[in-house]
MIKEDREN-846230 format. One line per field, with one value per atom (N, C-alpha, C, O): residue in three letters; chain; x, y, z. Coordinates in steps of 0.2 Angstrom, whole numbers. Atoms other than C-alpha are relative to their C-alpha. Example, Ala and Ser with C-alpha at 12.3 -4.5 7.8 and 13.67 -1.06 7.14 Angstrom:
% residues 2
rest: (Ala / Ala / Ala / Ala / Ser / Ser / Ser / Ser)
kette: (A / A / A / A / A / A / A / A)
px: (4 / 62 / 4 / 9 / -4 / 68 / -4 / -1)
py: (-6 / -22 / 6 / 5 / -6 / -5 / 5 / 11)
pz: (0 / 39 / 0 / 3 / -1 / 36 / 3 / 4)
% end
This chain:
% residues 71
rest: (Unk / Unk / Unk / Unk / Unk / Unk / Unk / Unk / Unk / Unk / Unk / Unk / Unk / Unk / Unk / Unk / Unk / Unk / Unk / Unk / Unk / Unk / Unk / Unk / Unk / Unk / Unk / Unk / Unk / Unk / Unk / Unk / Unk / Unk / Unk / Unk / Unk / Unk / Unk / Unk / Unk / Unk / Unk / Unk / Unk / Unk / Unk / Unk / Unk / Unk / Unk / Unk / Unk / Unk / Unk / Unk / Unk / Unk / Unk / Unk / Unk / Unk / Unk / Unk / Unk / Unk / Unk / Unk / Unk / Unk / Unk / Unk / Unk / Unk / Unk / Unk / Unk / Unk / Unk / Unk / Unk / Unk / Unk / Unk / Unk / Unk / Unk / Unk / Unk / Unk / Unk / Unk / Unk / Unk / Unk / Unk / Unk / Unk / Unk / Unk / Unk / Unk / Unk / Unk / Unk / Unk / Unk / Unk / Unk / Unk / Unk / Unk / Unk / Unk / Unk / Unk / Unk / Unk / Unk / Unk / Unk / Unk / Unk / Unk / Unk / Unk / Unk / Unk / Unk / Unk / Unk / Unk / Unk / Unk / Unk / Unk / Unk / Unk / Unk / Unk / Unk / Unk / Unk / Unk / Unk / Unk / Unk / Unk / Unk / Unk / Unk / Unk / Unk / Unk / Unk / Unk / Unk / Unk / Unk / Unk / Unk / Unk / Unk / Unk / Unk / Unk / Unk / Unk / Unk / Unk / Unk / Unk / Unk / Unk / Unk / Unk / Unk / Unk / Unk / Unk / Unk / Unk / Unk / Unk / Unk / Unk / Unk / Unk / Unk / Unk / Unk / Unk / Unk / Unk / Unk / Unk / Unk / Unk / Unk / Unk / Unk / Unk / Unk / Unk / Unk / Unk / Unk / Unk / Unk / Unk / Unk / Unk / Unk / Unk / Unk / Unk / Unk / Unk / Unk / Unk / Unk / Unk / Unk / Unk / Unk / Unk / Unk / Unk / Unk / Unk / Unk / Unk / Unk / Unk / Unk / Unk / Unk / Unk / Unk / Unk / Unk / Unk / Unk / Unk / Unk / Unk / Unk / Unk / Unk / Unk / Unk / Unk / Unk / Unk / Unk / Unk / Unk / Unk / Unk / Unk / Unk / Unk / Unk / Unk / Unk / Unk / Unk / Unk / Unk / Unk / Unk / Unk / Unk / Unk / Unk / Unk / Unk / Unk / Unk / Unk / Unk / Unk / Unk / Unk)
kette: (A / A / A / A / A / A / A / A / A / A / A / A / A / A / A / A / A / A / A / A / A / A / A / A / A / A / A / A / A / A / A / A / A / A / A / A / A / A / A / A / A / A / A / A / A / A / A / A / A / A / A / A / A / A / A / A / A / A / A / A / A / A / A / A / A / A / A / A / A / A / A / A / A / A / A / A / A / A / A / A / A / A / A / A / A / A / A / A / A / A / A / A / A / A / A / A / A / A / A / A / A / A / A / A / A / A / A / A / A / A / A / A / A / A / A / A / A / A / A / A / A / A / A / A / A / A / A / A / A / A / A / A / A / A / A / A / A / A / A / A / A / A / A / A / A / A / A / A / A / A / A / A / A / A / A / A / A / A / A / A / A / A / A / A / A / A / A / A / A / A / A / A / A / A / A / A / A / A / A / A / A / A / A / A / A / A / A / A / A / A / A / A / A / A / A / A / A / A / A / A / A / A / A / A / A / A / A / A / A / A / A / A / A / A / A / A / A / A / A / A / A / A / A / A / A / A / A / A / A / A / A / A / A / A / A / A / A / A / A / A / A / A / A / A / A / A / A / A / A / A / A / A / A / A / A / A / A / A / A / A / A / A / A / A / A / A / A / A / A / A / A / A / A / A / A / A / A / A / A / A / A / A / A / A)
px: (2 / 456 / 6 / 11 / -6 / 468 / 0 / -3 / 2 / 470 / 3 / 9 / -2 / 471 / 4 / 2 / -5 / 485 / 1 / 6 / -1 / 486 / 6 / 9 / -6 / 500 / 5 / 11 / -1 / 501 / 1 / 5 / 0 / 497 / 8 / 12 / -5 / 512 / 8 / 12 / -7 / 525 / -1 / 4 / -1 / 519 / -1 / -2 / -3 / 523 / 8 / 11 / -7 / 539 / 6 / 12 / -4 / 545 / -2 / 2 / -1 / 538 / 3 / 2 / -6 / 550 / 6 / 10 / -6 / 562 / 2 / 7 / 0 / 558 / 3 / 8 / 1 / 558 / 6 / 7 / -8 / 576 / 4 / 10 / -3 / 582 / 1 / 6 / -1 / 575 / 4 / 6 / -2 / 582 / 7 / 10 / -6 / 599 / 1 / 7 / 1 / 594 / 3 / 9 / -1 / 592 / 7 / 11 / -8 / 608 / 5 / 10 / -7 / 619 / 0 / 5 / 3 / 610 / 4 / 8 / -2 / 615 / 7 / 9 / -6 / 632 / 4 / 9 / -3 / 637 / 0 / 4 / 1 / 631 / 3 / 4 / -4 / 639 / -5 / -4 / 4 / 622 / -6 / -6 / 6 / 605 / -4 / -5 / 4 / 592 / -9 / -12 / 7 / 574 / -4 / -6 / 4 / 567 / 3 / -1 / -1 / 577 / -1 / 0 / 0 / 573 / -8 / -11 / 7 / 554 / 1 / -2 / -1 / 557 / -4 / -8 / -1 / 564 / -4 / -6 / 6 / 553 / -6 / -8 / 7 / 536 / 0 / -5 / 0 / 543 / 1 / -1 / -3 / 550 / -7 / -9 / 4 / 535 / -8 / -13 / 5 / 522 / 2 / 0 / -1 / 530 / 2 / 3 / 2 / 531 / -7 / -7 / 5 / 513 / -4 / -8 / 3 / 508 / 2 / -2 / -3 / 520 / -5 / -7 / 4 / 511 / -7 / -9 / 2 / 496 / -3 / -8 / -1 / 499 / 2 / 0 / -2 / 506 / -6 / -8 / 6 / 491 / -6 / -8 / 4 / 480 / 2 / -3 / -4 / 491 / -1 / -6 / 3 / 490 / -4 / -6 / 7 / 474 / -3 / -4 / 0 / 470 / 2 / -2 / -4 / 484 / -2 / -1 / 0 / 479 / -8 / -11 / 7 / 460 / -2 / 2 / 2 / 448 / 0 / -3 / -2 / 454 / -6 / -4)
py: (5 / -78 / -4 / -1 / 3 / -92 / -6 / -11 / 5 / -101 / -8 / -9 / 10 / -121 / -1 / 1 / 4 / -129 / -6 / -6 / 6 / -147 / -1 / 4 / 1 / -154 / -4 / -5 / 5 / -165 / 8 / 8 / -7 / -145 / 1 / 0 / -3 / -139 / -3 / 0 / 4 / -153 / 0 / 0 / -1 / -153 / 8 / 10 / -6 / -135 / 3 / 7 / -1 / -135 / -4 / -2 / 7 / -152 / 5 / 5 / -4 / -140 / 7 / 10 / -3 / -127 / -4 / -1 / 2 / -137 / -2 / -1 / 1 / -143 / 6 / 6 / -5 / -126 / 3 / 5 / 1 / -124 / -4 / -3 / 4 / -136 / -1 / -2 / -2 / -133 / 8 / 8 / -4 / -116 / -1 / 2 / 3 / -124 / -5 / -6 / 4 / -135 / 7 / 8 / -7 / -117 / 2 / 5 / -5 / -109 / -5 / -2 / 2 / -123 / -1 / -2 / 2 / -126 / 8 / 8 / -7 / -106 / 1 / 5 / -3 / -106 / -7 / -6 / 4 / -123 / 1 / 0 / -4 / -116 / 8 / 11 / -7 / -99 / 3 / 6 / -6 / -89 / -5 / -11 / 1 / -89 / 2 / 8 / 2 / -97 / 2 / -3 / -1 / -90 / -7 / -10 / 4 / -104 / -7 / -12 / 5 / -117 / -2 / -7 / -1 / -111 / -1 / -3 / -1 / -110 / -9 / -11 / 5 / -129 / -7 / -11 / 3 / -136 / 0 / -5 / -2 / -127 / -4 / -7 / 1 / -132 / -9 / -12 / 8 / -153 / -2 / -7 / 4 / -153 / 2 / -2 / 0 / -144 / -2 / 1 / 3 / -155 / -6 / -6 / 6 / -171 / 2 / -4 / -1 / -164 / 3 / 2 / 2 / -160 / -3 / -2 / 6 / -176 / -4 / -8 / 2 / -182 / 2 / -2 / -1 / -171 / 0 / 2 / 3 / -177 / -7 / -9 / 7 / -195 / -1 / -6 / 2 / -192 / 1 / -2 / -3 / -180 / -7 / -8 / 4 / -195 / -7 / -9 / 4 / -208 / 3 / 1 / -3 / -198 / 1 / -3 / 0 / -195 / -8 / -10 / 5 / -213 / -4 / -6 / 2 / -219 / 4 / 2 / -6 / -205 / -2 / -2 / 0 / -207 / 8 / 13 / -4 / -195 / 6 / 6 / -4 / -180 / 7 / 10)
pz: (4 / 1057 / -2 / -4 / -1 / 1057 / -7 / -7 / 6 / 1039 / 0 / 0 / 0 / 1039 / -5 / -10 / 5 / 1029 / 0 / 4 / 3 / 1025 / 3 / 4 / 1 / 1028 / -4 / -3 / 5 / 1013 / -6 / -11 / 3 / 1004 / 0 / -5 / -2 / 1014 / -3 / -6 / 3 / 1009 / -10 / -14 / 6 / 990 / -2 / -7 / 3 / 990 / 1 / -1 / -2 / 996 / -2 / -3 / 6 / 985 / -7 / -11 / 6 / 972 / -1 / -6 / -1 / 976 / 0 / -3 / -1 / 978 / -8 / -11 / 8 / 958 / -3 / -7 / 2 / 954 / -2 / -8 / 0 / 958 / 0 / 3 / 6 / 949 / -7 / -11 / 4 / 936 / -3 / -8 / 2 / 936 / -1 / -5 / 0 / 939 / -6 / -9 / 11 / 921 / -5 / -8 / 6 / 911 / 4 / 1 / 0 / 920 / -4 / -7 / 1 / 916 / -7 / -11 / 11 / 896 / 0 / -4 / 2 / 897 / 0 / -5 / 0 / 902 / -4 / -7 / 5 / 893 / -8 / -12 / 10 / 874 / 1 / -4 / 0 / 881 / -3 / -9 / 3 / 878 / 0 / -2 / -2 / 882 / -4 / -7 / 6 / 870 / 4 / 8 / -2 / 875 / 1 / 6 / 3 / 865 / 3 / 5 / -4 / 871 / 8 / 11 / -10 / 891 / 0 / 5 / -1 / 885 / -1 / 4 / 1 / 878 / 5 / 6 / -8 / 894 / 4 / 7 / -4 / 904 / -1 / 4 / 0 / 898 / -2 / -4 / 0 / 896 / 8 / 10 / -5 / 913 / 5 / 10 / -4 / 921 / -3 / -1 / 5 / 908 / 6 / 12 / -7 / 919 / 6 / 9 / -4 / 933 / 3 / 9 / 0 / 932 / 2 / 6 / -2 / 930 / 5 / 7 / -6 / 944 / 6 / 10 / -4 / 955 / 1 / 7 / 1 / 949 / 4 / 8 / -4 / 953 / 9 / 13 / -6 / 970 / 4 / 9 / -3 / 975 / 1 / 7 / 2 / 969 / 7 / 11 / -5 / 980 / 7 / 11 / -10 / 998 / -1 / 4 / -2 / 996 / 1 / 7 / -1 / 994 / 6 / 10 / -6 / 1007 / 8 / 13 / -6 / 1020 / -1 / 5 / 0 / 1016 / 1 / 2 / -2 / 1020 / 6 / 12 / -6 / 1030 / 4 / 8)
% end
């Protein structure tokens, strides 16, 4: 059994990995520039940067599907 994947799936999982590690590269450098790791600040940033990136992916999903039509 051979399971199908998009290729529009494929690339908005791999752009959101790629977010993913960035952002952790956000909280590492928030962590080592205040010299000490803030929960509250890592929960903060976290849940703003992946609130707009959300609707980012969102908007794009919305867009390819449009631009690409019905697959």
């Amino acid at each position: 059994m051979k399971l199908k994947i998009s290729d529009l799936t494929k690339s908005l999982f791999f752009s959101f990995l790629a977010y993913m590690l960035f952002l952790a590269a956000v909280i590492g450098f928030d962590t080592f520039s205040k010299g000490d790791f803030d929960p509250g600040r890592a929960i903060v940033v976290s849940v703003l940067y992946l609130g707009a990136l959300s609707v980012f992916f969102v908007i794009m999903l919305i867009v390819f599907k449009v631009k690409l039509g019905p697959s």
